[in-house]
Steps between C-alpha positions, in 0.01 A plus 500: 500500500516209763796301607289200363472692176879471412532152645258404241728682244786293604240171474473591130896551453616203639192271390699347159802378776374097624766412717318175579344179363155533378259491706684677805461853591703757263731814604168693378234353765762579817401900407152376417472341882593807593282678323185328626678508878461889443178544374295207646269684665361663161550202315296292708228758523515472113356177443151645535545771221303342197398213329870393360611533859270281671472214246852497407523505960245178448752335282769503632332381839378198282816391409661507829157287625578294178905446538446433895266260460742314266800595670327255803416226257834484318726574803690775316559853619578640125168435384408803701797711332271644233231642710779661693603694191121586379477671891812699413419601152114608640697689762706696232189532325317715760837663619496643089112546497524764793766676250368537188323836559805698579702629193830504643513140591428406149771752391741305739397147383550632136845590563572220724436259192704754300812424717385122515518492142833710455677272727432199347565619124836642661574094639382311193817566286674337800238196559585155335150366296389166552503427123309715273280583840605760772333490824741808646525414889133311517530146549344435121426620166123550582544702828678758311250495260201565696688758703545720212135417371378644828719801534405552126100490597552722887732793229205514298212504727683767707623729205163488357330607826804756590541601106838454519659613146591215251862646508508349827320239493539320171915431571390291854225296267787433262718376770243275656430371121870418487494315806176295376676421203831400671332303735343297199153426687269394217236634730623860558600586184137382344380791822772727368360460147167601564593788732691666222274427253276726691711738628620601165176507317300699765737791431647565196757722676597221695609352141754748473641517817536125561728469154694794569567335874619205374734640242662682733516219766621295292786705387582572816523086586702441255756807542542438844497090588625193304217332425513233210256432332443118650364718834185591271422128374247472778286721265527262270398272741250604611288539193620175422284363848210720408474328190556177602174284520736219693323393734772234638730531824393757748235657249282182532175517743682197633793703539367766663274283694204649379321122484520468828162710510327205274701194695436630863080672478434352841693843588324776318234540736679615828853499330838269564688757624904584377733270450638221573466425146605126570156455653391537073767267388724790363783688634380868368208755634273603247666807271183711520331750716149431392532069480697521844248676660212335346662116590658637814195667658257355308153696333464667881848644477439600157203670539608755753823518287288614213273696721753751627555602163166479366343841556772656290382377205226756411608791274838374435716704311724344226765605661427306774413200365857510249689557865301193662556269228853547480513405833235181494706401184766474755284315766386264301830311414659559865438484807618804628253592809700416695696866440395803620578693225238326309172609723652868528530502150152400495397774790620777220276331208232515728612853625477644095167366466376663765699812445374478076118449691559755745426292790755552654335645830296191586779280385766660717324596834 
């Protein structure tokens, strides 16, 4: 085990701790710099090693071309900002693809989220809620939210490849549920949803296990903290949102400046680049992965978007596809590509299919 391999442990521990404004640098990507400082060598050798490697290498290139060349238009540096993070998230990327092979540093990343996730259920008791919505030490509701979505996906991919025992597994699932639901992020919980549909159903051991679990945790909850019962309206909530059909406020295309892609087509060939919005006539960026890369970079930036994951698609397993939804679901209501956490989470999708296709020699070289 490397030096590199425990600083990454640490990465995952103190990820859910912002300690700045959006859109700065966390705690979490100081250890990450560090990480890629140590292993640079074979992370830059990496971006050779298959198809997702190479386009996803192209794409991120393409929006640094893209953001520069607006960045010199507009006469503003934070235009660039994005591109910066993409860079660092690729970097993680192939810093995680050159560990995927060895056994022990899954082991290590399992229990690293273990002790993530025990740390914060230990804090919430002692967390104020913003309303009926909790966003823990994130700087919002929806951070939280797609934290736990993605340490929810990365447990199951890796206990399915390691066959970890449901014992084990199934109480960390529960806890990132709990955090989806506290966080009350429409978008998570409808990922959540699916992912237990089909976790419980594919095994009807899993049935069993997952009721007993939650008997017991919850017993345990209410034994040992004073929680009211006003802590769990944000379940409430939440199903309340996902069967909402409002589509007023901040759930608007307007509002989530989704029309800009119908006001502004002069853009969609070679893109408009990221922010700032006031160049649209509105002071928010577009809450979507897909319709911020598609108005941002246009059908070029797109395409080799949609490329890197492309060749993945034959022979997809169910299981797959349940795990990638989740996570589009997620995608398509936010823009969150900006986080790392979102293309490693990706990385281990990717990583199951190929391990479920055993291809996992020409996909990890």
């Amino acid at each position: 085990m490397k030096f590199s391999d425990y600083i990454w442990a640490i990465y995952l521990i103190v990820f859910p701790f912002y300690l700045f404004e959006s859109g700065n640098p966390q705690l979490a990507d100081f250890f990450g710099a560090i990480i890629i400082g140590l292993n640079i060598k074979s992370i830059l050798t990496s971006i050779k090693t298959n198809r997702f490697t190479k386009n996803l290498f192209l794409f991120v290139i393409y929006t640094i071309l893209v953001n520069t060349s607006w960045m010199l238009i507009v006469g503003d540096f934070a235009i660039l900002l994005s591109s910066v993070f993409y860079f660092y998230s690729f970097l993680m990327v192939l810093f995680l693809i050159n560990k995927l092979k060895d056994k022990s540093f899954l082991n290590l990343t399992f229990k690293a989220i273990a002790i993530a996730l025990i740390v914060q259920t230990l804090l919430w008791p002692f967390v104020q809620s913003e309303g009926v919505r909790n966003q823990m030490f994130f700087n919002n509701p929806n951070q939280l939210g797609l934290w736990a979505l993605c340490l929810l996906i990365i447990l199951s991919v890796i206990t399915r490849i390691q066959k970890t025992k449901a014992i084990y597994a199934i109480p960390l699932l529960l806890l990132c549920s709990l955090f989806i639901i506290i966080s009350a992020s429409r978008a998570a919980l409808a990922g959540c949803i699916i992912f237990w549909m089909f976790y419980i159903i594919k095994s009807p051991k899993h049935i069993f296990i997952f009721i007993t679990i939650s008997i017991i945790s919850f017993l345990f909850i209410s034994n040992n903290f004073d929680l009211k019962l006003n802590n769990f309206t944000a379940l409430e909530y939440n199903f309340e949102r996902l069967k909402s059909d409002d589509l007023s406020g901040d759930r608007s295309f307007g509002g989530r400046g989704y029309d800009r892609i119908a006001n502004f087509p002069q853009y969609l060939l070679f893109g408009a680049g990221e922010g700032p919005s006031e160049r649209f006539n509105e002071d928010i960026e577009l809450h979507s992965v897909f319709a911020n890369i598609f108005f941002s970079y246009g059908i070029i930036g797109m395409a080799l978007f949609i490329s890197a994951f492309a060749s993945f698609t034959k022979n997809i397993s169910k299981e797959v596809i349940v795990l990638a939804l989740a996570l589009a679901l997620f995608g398509a209501v936010h823009m969150s590509l900006r986080v790392p956490l979102f293309w490693i989470t990706s990385l281990f999708i990717i990583y199951l299919h190929e391990f479920k296709s055993k291809n996992l020699d020409s996909f990890l070289k």
